[in-house]
C-alpha positions in Angstrom: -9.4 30.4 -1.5 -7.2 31.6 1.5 -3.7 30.3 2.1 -5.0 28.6 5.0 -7.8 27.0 3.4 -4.9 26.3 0.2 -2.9 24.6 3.3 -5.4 22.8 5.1 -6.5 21.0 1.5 -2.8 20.2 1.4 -2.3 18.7 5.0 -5.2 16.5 4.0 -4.1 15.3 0.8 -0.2 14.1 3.0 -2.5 12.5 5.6 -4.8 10.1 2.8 -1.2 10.0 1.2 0.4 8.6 4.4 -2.9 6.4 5.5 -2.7 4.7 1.9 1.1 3.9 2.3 0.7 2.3 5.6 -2.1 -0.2 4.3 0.5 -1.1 1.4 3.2 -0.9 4.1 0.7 -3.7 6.4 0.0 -5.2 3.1 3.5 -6.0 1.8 4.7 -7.5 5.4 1.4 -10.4 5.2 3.1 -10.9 2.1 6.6 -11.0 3.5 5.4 -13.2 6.5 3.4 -15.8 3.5 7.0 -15.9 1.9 9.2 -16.9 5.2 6.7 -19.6 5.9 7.2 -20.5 2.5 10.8 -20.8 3.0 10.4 -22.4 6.1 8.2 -25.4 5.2 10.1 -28.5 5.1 7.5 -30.1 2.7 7.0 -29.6 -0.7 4.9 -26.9 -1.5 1.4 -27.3 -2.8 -0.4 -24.8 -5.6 -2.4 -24.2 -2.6 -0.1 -22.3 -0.8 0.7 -20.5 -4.0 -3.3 -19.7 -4.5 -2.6 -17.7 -0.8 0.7 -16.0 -2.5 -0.6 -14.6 -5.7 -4.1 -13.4 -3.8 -2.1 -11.8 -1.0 0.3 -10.4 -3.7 -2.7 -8.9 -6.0 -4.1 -7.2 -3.0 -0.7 -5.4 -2.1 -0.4 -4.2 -5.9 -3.9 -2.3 -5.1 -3.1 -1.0 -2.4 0.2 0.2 -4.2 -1.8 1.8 -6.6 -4.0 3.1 -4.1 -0.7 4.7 -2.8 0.7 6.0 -5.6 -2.9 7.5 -6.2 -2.8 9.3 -3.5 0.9 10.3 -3.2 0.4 11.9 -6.8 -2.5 14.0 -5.5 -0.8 15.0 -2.4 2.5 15.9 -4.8 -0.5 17.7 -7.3 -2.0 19.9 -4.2 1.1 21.8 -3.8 0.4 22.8 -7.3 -0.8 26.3 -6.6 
């Protein structure tokens, strides 16, 4: 393998790195923007609303996973 080959493989792996940190980025703010309505009802709150929480909040851990998945592999690719 050439160096530039080496370096394109690694350019790559920082881009799926940085693609899978901005879906957990999106990810974490719908569950920010679930928490500030939260905060802002002036009722009580219903388990329904919590059903919301805990989905949105299981779907930003895999994508933080995801993330991390991918970071490590970027980290591993400058492994030479």
């Amino acid at each position: 393998m050439t160096e530039a080959q080496y370096h394109a493989i690694q350019i790559k792996a920082m881009r799926n790195g940085r693609a899978s940190y901005r879906s957990m980025d999106s990810q974490g703010e719908v569950v920010e923007r679930q928490l500030d309505r939260m905060i802002r009802l002036k009722t009580v709150i219903r388990a329904k609303t919590y059903d919301k929480l805990a989905a949105d909040w299981a779907e930003f851990k895999k994508r933080m996973n995801a993330a991390e998945k991918a970071l490590a592999d970027a980290i591993a690719s400058g492994q030479w």
